[in-house]
mmCIF entry with sequence, helices, sheets and N, C-alpha, C, O atoms, coordinates in Angstrom:
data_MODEL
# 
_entry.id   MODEL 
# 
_entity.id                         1 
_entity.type                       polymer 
_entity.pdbx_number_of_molecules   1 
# 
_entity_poly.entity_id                      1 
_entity_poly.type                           'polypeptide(L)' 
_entity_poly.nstd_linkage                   no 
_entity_poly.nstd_monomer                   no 
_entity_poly.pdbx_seq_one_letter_code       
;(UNK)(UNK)(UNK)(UNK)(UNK)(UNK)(UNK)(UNK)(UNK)(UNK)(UNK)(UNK)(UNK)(UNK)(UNK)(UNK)
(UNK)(UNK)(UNK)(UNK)(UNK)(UNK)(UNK)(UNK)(UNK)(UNK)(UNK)(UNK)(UNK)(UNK)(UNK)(UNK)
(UNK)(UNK)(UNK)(UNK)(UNK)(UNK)(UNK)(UNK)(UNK)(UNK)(UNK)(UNK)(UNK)
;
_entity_poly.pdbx_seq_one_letter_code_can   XXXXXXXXXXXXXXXXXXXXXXXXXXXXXXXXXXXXXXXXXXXXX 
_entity_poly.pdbx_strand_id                 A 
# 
loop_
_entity_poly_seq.entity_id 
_entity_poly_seq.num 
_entity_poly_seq.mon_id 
_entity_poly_seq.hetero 
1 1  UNK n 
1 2  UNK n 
1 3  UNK n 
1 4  UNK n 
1 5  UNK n 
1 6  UNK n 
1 7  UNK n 
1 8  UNK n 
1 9  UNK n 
1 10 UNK n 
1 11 UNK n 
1 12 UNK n 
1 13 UNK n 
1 14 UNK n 
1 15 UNK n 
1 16 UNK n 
1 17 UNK n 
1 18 UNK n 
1 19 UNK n 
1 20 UNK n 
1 21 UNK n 
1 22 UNK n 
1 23 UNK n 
1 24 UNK n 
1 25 UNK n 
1 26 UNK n 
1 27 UNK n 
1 28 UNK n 
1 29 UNK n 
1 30 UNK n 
1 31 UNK n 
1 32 UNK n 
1 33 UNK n 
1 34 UNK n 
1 35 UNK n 
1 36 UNK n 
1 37 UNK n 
1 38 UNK n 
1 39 UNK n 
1 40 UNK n 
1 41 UNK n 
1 42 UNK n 
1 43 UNK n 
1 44 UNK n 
1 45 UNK n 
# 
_struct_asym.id          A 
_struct_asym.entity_id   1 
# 
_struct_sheet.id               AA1 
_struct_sheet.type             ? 
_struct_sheet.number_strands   2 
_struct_sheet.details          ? 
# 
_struct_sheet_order.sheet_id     AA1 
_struct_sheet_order.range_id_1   1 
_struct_sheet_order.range_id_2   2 
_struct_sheet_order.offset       ? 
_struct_sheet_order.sense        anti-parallel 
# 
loop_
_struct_sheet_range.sheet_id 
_struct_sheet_range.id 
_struct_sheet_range.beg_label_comp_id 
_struct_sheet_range.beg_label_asym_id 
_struct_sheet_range.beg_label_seq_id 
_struct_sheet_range.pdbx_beg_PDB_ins_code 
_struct_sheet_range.end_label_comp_id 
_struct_sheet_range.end_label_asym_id 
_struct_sheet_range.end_label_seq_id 
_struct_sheet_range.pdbx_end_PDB_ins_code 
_struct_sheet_range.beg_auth_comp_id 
_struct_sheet_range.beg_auth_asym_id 
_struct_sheet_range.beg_auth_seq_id 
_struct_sheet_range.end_auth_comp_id 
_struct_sheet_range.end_auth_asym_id 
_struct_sheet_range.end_auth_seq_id 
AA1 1 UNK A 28 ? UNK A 32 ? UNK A 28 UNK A 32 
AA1 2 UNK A 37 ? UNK A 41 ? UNK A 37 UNK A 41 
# 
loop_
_atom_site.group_PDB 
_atom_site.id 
_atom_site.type_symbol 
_atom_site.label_atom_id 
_atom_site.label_alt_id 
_atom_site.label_comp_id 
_atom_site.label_asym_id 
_atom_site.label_entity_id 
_atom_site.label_seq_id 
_atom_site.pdbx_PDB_ins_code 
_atom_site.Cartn_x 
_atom_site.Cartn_y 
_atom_site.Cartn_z 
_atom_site.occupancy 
_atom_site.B_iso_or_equiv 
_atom_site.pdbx_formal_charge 
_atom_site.auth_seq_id 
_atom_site.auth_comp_id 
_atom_site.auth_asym_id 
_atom_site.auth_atom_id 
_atom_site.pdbx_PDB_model_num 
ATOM 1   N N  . UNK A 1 1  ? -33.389 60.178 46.838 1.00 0.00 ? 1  UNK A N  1 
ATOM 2   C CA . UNK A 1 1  ? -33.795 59.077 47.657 1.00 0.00 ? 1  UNK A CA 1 
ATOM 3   C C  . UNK A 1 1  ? -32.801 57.942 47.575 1.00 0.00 ? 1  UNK A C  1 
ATOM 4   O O  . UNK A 1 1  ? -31.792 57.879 46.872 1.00 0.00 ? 1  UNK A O  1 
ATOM 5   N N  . UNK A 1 2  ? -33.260 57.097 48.389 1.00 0.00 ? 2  UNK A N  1 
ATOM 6   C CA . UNK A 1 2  ? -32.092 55.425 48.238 1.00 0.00 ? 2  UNK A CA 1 
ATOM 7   C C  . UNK A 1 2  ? -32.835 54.851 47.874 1.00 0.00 ? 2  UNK A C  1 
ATOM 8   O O  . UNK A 1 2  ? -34.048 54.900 48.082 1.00 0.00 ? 2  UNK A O  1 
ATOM 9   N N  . UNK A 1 3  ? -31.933 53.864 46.947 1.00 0.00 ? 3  UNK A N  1 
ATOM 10  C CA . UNK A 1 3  ? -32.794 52.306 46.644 1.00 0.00 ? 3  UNK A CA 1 
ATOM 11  C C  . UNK A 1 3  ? -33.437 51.550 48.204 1.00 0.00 ? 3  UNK A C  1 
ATOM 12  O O  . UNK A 1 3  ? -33.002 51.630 49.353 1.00 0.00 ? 3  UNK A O  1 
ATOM 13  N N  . UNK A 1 4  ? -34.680 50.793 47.620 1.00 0.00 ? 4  UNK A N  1 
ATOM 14  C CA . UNK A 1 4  ? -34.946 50.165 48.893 1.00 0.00 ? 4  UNK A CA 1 
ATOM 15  C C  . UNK A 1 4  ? -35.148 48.568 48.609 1.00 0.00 ? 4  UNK A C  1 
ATOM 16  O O  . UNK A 1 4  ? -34.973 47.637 49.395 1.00 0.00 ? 4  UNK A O  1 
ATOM 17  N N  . UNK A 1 5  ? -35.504 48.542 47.455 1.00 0.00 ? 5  UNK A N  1 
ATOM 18  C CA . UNK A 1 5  ? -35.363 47.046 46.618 1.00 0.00 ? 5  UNK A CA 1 
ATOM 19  C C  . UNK A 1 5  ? -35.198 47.263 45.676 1.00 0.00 ? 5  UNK A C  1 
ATOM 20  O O  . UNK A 1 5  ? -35.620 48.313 45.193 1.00 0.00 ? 5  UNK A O  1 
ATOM 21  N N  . UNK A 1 6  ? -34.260 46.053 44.720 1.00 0.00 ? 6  UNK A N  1 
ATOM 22  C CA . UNK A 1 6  ? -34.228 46.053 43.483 1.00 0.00 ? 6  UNK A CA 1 
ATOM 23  C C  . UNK A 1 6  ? -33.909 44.765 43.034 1.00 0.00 ? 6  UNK A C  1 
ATOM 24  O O  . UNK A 1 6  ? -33.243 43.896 43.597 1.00 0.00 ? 6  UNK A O  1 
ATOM 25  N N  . UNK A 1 7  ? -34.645 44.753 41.612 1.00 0.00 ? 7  UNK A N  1 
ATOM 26  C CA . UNK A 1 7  ? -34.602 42.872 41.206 1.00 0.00 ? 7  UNK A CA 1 
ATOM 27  C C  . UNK A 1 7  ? -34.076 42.871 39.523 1.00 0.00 ? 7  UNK A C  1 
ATOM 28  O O  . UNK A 1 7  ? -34.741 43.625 38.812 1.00 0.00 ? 7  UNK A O  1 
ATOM 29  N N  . UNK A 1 8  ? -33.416 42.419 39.112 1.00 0.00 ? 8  UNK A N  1 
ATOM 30  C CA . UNK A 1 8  ? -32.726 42.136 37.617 1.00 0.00 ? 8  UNK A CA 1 
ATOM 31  C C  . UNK A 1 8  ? -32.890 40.802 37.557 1.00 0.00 ? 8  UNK A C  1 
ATOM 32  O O  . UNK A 1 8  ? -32.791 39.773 38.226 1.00 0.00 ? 8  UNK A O  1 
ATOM 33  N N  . UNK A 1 9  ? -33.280 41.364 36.121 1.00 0.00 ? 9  UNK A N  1 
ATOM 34  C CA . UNK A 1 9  ? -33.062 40.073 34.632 1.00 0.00 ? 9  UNK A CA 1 
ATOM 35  C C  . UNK A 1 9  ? -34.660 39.502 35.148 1.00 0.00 ? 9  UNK A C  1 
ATOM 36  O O  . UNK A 1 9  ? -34.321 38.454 35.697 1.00 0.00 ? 9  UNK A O  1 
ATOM 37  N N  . UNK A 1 10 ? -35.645 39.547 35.243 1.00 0.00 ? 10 UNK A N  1 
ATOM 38  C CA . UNK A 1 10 ? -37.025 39.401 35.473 1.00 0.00 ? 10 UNK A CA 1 
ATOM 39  C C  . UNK A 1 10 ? -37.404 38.223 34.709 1.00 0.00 ? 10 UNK A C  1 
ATOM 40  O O  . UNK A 1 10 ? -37.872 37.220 35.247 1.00 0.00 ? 10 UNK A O  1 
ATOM 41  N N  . UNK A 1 11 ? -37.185 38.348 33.327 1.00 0.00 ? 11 UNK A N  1 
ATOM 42  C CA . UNK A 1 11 ? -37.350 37.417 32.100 1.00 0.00 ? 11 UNK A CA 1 
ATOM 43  C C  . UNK A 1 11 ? -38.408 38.300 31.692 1.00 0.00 ? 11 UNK A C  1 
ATOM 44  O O  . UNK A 1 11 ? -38.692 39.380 32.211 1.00 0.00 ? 11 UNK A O  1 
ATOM 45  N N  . UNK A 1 12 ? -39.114 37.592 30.451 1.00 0.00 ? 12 UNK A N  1 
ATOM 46  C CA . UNK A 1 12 ? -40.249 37.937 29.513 1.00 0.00 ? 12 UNK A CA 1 
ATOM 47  C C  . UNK A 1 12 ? -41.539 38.082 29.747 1.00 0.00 ? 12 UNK A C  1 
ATOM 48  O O  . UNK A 1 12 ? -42.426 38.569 29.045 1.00 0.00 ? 12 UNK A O  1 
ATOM 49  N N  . UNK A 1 13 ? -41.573 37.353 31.381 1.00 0.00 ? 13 UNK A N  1 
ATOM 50  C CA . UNK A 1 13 ? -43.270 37.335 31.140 1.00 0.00 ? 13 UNK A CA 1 
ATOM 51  C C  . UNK A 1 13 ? -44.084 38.734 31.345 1.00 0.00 ? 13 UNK A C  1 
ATOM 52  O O  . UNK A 1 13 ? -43.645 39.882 31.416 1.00 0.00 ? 13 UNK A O  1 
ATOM 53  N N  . UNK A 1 14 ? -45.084 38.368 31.396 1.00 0.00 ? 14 UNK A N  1 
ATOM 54  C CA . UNK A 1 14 ? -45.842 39.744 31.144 1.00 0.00 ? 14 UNK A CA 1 
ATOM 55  C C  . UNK A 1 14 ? -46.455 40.681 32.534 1.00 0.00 ? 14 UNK A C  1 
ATOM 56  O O  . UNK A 1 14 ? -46.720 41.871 32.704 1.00 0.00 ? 14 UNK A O  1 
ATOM 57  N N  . UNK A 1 15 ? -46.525 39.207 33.554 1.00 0.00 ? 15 UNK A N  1 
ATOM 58  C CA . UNK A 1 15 ? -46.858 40.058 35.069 1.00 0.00 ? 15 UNK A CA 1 
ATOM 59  C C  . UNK A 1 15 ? -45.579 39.246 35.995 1.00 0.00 ? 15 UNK A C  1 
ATOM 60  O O  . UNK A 1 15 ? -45.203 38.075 35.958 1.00 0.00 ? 15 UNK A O  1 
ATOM 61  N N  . UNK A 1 16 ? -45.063 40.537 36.902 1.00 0.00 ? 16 UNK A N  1 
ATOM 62  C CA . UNK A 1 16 ? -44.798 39.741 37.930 1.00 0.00 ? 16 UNK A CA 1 
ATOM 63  C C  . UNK A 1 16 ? -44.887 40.566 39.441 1.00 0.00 ? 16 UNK A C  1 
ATOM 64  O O  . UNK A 1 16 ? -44.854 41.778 39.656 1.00 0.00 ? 16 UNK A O  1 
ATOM 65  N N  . UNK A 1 17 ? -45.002 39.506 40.320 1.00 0.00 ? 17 UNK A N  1 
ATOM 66  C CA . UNK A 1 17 ? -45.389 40.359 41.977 1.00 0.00 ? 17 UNK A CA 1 
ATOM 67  C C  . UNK A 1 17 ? -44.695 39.861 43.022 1.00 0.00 ? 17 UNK A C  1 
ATOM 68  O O  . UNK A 1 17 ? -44.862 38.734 43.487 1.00 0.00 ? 17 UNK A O  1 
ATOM 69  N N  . UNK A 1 18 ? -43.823 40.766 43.455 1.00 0.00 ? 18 UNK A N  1 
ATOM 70  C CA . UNK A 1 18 ? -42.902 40.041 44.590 1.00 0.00 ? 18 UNK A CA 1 
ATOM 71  C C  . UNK A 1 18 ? -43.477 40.828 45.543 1.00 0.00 ? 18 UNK A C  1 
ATOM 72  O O  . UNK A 1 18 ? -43.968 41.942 45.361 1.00 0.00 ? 18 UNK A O  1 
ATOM 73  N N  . UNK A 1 19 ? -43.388 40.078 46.802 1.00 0.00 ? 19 UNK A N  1 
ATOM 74  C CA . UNK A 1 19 ? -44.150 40.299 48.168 1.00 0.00 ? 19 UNK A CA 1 
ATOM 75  C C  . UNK A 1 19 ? -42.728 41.056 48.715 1.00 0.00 ? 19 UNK A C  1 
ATOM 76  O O  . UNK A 1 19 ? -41.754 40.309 48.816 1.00 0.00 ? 19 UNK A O  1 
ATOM 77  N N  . UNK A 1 20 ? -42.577 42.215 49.007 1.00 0.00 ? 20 UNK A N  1 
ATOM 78  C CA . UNK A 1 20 ? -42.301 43.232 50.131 1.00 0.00 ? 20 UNK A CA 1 
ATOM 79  C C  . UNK A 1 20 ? -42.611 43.963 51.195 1.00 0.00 ? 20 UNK A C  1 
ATOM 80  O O  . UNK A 1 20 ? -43.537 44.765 51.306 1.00 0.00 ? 20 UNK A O  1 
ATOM 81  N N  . UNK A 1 21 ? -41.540 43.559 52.229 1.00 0.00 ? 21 UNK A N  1 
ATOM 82  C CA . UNK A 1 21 ? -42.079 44.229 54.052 1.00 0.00 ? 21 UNK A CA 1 
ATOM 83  C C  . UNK A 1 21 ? -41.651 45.599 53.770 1.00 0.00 ? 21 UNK A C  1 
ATOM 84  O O  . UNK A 1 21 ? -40.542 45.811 54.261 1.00 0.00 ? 21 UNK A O  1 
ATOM 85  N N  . UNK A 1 22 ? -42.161 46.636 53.130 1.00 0.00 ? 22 UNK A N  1 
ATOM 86  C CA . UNK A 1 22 ? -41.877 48.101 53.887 1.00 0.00 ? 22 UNK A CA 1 
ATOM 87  C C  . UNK A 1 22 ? -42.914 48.609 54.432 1.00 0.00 ? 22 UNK A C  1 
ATOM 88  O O  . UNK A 1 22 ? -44.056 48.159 54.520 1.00 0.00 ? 22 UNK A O  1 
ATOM 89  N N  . UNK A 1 23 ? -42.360 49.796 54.881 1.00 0.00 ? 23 UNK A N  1 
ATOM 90  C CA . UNK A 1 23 ? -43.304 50.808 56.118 1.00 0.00 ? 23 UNK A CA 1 
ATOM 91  C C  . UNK A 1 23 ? -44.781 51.506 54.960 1.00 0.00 ? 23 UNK A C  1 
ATOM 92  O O  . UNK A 1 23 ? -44.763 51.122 53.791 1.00 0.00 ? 23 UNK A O  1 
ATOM 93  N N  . UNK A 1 24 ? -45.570 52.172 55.267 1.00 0.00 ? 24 UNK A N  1 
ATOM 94  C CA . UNK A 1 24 ? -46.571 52.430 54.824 1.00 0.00 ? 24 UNK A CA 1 
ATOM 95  C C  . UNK A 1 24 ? -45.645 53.841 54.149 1.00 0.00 ? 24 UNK A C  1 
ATOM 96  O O  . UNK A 1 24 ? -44.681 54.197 54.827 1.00 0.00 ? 24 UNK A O  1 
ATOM 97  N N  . UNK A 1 25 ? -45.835 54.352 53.293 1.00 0.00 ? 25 UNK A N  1 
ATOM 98  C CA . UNK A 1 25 ? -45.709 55.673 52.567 1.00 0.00 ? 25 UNK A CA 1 
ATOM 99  C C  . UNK A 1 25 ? -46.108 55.794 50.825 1.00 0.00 ? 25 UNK A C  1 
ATOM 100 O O  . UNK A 1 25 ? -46.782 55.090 50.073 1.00 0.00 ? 25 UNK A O  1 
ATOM 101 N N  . UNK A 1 26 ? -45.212 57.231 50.622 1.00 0.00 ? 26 UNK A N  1 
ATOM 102 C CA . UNK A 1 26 ? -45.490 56.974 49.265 1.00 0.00 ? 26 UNK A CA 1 
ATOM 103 C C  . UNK A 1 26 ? -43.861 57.137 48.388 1.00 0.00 ? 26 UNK A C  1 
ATOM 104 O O  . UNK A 1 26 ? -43.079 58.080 48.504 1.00 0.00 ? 26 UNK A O  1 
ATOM 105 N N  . UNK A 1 27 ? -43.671 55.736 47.403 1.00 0.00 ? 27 UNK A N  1 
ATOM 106 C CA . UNK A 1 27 ? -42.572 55.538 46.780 1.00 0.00 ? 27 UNK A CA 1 
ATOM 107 C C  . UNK A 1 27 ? -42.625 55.458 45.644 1.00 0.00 ? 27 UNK A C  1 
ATOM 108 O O  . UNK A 1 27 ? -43.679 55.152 45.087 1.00 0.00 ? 27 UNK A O  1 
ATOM 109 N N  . UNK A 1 28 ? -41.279 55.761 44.845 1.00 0.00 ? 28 UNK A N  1 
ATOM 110 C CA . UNK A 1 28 ? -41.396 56.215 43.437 1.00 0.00 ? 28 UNK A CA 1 
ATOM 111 C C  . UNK A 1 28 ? -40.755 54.490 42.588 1.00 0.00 ? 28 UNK A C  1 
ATOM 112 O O  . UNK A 1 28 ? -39.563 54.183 42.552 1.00 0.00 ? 28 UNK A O  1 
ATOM 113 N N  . UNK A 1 29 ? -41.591 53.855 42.160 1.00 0.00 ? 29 UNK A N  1 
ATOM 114 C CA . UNK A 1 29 ? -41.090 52.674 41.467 1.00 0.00 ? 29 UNK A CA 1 
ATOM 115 C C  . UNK A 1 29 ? -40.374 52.928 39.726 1.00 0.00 ? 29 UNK A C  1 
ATOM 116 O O  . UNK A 1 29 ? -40.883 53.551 38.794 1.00 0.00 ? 29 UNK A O  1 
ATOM 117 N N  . UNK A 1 30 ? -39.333 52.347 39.762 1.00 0.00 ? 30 UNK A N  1 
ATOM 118 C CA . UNK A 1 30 ? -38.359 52.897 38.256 1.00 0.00 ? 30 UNK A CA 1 
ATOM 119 C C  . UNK A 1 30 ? -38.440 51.297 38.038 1.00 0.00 ? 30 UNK A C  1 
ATOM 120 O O  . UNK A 1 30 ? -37.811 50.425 38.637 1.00 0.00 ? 30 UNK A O  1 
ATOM 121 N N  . UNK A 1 31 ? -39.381 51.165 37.025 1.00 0.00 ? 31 UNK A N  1 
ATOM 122 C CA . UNK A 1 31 ? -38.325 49.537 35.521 1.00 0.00 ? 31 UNK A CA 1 
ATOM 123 C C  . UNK A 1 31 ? -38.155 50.235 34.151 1.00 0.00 ? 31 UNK A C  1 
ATOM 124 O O  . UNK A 1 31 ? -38.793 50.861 33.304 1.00 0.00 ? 31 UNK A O  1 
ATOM 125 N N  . UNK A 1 32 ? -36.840 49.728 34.448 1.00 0.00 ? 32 UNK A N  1 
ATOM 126 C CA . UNK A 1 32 ? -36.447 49.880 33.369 1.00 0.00 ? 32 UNK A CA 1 
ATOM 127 C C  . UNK A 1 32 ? -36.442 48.822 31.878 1.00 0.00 ? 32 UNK A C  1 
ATOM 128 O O  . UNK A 1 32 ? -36.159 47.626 31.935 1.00 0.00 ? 32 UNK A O  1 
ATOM 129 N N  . UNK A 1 33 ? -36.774 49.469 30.730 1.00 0.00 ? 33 UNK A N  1 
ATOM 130 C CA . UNK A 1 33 ? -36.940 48.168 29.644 1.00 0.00 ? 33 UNK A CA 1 
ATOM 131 C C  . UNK A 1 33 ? -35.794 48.521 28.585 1.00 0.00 ? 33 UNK A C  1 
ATOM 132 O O  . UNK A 1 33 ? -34.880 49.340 28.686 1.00 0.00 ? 33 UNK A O  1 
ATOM 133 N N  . UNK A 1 34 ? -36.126 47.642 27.524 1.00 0.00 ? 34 UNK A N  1 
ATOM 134 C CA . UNK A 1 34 ? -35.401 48.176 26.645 1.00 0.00 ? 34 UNK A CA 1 
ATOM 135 C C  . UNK A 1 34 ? -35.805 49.340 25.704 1.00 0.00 ? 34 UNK A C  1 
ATOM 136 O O  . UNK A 1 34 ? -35.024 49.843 24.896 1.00 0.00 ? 34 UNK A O  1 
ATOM 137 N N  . UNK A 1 35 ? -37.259 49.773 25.901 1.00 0.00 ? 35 UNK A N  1 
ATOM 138 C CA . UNK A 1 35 ? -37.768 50.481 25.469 1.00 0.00 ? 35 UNK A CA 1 
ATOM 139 C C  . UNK A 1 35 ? -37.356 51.837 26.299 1.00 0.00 ? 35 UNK A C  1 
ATOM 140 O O  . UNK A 1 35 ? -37.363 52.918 25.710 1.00 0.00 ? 35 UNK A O  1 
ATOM 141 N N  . UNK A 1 36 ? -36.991 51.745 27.705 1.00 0.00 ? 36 UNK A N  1 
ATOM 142 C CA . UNK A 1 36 ? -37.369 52.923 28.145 1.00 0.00 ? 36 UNK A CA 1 
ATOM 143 C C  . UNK A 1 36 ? -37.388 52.405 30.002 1.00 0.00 ? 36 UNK A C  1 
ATOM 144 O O  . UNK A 1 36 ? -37.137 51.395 30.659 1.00 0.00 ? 36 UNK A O  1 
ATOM 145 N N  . UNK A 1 37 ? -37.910 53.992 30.269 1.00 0.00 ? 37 UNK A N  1 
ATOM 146 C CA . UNK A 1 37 ? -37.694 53.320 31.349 1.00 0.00 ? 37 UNK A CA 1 
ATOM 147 C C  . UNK A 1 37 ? -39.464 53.830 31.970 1.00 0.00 ? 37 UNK A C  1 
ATOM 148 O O  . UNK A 1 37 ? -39.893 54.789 31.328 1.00 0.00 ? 37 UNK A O  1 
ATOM 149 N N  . UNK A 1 38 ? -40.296 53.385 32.911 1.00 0.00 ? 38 UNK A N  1 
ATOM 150 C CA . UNK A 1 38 ? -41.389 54.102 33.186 1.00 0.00 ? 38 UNK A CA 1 
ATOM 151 C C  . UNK A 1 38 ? -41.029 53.831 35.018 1.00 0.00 ? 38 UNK A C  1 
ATOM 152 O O  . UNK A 1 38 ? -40.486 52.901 35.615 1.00 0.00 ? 38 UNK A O  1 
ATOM 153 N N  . UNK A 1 39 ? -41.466 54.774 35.348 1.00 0.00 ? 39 UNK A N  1 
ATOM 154 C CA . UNK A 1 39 ? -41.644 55.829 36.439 1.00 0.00 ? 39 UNK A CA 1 
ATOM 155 C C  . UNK A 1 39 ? -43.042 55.869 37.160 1.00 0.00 ? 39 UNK A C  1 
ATOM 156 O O  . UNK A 1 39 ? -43.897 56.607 36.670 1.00 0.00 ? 39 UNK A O  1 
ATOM 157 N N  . UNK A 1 40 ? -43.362 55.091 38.349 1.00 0.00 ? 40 UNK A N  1 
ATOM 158 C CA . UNK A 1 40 ? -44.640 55.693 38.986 1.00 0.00 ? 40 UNK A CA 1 
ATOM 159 C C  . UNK A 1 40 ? -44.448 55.810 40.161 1.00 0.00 ? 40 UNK A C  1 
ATOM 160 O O  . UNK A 1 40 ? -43.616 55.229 40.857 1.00 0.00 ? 40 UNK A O  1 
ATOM 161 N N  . UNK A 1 41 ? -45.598 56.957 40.587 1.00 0.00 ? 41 UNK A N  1 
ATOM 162 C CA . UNK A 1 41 ? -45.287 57.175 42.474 1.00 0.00 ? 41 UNK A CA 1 
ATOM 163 C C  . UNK A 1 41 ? -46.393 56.250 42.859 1.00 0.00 ? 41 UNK A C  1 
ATOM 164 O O  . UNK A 1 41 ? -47.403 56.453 42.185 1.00 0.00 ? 41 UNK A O  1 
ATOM 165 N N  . UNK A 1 42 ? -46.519 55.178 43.850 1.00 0.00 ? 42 UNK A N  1 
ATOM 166 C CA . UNK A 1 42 ? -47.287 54.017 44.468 1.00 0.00 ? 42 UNK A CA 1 
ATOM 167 C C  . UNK A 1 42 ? -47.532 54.841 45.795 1.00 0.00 ? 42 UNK A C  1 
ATOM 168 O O  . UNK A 1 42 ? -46.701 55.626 46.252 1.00 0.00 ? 42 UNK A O  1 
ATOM 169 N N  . UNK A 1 43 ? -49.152 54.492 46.539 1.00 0.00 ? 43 UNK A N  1 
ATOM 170 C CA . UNK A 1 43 ? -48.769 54.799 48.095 1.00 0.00 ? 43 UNK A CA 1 
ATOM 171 C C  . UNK A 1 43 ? -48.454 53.140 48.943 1.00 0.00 ? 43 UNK A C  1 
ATOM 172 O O  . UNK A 1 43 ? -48.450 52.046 48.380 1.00 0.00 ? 43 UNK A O  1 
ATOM 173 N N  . UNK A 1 44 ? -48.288 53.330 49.961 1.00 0.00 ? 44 UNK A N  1 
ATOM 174 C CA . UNK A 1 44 ? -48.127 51.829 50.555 1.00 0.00 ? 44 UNK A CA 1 
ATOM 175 C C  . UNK A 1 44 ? -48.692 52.066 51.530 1.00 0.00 ? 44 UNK A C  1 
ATOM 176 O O  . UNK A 1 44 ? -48.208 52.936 52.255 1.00 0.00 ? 44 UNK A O  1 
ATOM 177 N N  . UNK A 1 45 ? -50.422 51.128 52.096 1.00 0.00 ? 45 UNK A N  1 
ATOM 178 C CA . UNK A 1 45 ? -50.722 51.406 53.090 1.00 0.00 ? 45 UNK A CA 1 
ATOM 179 C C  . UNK A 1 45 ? -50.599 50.217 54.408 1.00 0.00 ? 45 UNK A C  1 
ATOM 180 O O  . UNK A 1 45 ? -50.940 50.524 55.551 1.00 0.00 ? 45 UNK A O  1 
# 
C-alpha cells in the first residue's frame, strides 16, 4: 500500500486525534514507539 498520512515527534501525551478527510474503507494504521511498533486495521465509514 502507500502512505496516506503521516505525523512525527507527537510528544508524550497519552491521547491524541487529528481530524482526517479520507474516502470510507478499510486501512491499516502503523505507530511506531520506542517500544515497538503496533499495527491495526480501522474501517472508515
Amino acid at each position: 500500500g502507500q502512505s496516506i498520512k503521516t505525523w512525527n515527534n507527537l510528544g508524550a501525551e497519552l491521547e491524541h486525534r487529528m481530524e482526517t478527510k479520507i474516502p470510507a474503507g478499510i486501512y491499516i494504521v502503523r505507530v511506531t514507539l520506542e517500544e515497538g511498533q503496533i499495527v491495526k486495521k480501522i474501517r472508515v465509514d
